[in-house]
C-alpha positions as CSV (number, residue, x, y, z in Angstrom):
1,X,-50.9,39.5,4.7
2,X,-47.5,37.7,5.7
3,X,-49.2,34.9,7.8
4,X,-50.3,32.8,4.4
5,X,-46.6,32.1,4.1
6,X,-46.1,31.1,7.5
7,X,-48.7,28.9,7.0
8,X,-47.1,27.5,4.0
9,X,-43.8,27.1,5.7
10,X,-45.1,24.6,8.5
11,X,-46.7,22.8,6.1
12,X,-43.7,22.3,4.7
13,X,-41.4,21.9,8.2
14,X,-44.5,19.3,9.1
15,X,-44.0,17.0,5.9
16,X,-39.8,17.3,5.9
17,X,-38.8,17.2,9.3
18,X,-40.1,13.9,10.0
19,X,-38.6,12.8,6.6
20,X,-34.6,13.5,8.1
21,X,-36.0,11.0,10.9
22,X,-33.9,12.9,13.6
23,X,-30.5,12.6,11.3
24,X,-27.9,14.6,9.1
25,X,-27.8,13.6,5.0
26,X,-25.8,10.8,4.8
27,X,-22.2,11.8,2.5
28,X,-21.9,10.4,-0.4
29,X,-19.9,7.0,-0.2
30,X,-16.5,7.7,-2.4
31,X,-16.6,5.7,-5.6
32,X,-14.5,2.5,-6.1
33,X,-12.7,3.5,-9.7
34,X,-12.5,1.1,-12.4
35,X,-9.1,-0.1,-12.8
36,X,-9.2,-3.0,-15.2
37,X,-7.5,-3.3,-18.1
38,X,-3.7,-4.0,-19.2
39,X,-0.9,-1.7,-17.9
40,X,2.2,-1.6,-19.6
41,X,5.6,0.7,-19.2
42,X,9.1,0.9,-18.4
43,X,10.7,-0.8,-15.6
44,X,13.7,0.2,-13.4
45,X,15.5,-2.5,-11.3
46,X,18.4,-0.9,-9.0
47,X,20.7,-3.0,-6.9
48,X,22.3,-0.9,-4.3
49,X,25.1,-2.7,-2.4
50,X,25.8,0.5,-0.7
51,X,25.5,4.3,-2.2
52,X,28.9,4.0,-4.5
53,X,28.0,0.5,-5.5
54,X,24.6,0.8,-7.4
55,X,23.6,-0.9,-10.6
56,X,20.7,-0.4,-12.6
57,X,18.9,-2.1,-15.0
58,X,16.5,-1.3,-17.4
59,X,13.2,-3.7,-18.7
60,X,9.2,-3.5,-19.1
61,X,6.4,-4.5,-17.2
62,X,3.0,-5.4,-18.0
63,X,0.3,-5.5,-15.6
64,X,-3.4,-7.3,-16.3
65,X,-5.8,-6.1,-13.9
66,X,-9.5,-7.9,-13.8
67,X,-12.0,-5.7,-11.3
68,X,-14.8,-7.2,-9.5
69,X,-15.8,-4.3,-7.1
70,X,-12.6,-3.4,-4.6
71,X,-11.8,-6.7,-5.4
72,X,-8.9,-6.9,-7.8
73,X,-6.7,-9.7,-9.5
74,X,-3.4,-9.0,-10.6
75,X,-1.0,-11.3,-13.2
76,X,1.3,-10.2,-15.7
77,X,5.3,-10.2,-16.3
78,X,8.3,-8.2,-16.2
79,X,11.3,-8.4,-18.7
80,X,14.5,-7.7,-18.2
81,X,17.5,-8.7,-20.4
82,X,15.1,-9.4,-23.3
83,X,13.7,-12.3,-21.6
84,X,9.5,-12.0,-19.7
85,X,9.4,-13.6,-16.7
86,X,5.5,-14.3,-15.8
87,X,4.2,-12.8,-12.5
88,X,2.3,-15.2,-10.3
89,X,-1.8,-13.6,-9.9
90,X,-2.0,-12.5,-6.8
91,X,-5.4,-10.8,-5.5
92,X,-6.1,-7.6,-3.3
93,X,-8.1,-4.4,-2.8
94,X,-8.4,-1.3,-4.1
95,X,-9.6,1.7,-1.9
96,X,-11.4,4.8,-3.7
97,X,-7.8,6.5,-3.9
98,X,-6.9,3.8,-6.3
99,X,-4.2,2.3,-3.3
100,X,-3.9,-1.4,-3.9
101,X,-3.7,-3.4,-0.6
102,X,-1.7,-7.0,-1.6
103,X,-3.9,-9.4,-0.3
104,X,-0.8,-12.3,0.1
105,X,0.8,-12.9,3.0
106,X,3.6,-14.6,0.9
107,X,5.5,-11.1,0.9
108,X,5.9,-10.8,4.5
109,X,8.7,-12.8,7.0
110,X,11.9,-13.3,6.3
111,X,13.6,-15.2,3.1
112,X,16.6,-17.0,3.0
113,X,18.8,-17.0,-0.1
114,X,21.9,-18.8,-0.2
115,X,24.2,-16.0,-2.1
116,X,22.1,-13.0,-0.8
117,X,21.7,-14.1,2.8
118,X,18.7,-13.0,4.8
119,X,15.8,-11.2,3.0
120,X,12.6,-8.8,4.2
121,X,10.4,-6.6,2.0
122,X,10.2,-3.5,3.0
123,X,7.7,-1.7,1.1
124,X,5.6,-2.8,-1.9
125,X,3.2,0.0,-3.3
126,X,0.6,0.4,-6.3
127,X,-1.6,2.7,-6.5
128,X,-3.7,3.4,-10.1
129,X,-4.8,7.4,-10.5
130,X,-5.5,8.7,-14.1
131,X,-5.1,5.5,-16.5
132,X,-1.6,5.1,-14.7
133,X,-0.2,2.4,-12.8
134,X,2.6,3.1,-10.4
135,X,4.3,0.3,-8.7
136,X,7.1,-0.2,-6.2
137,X,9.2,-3.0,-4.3
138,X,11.9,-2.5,-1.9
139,X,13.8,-5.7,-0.8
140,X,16.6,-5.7,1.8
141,X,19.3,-8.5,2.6
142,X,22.0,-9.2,4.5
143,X,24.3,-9.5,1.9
144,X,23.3,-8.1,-1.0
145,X,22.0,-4.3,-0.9
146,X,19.3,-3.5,-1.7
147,X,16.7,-3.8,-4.7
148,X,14.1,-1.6,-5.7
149,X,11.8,-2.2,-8.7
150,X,9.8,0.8,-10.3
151,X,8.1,1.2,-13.1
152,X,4.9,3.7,-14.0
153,X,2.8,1.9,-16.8
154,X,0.0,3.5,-18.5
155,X,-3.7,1.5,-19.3
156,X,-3.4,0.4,-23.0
């Protein structure tokens, strides 16, 4: 006798479907990932006054991230030429791809420098995937080139 199932299965379908309240399972949300801790690696700074005029220089960088939720604080220093020179905290967001979004708008406009001439940033990325930090400035001036700092640090 088949109908003892059928039975069974509307109970079921009369307890469940008002459960789903009309709607589809909600996706998961993705997961903000933890990204505190202290970064450090090598750092590449590269002056290009134009492509047969480049210089490079080689240094460190440590990052020191503290997390609360997407909420992240940045400080640290970079060191080139044997000397540190302390970065300013500045404070952001990261995303669940581990993209940092700089939260300053001290790094947009224009700067003037009197030996480099005008002065806009042109990209500034870092983005933290598998205990790595990967960072990246572009600056372009009037007179100058160009400088890009990179440097790929890994959680101590």
């Amino acid at each position: 006798m088949r109908p003892g199932w059928i039975i069974n299965l509307l109970a079921l379908l009369v307890v469940v479907l008002p459960a789903c309240n009309n709607s589809s399972p909600a996706a998961p949300t993705p997961a903000i990932p933890d990204v505190a801790g202290t970064y450090s690696g090598p750092l590449v700074f590269t002056v290009a006054v134009d492509p047969d005029n480049t210089q490079t220089l080689n240094g460190t960088m440590r990052l020191v991230a503290t997390q609360s939720g997407s909420q992240v604080t940045l400080n640290g220093a970079i060191t080139l030429f044997g000397a540190a020179e302390e970065l300013p905290p500045t404070v952001g967001m990261i995303n669940e791809d581990g993209e940092f979004t700089f939260a300053d708008d001290d790094f947009e406009g224009v700067m003037t420098d009197p030996e480099c001439g005008e002065s806009r940033l042109t990209r500034m990325t870092l983005v933290f995937m598998d205990g790595t930090a990967v960072f990246e400035q572009v600056i372009e001036t009037t007179d100058c080139g160009t400088f890009t700092v990179a440097a790929t640090m890994a959680r101590e």
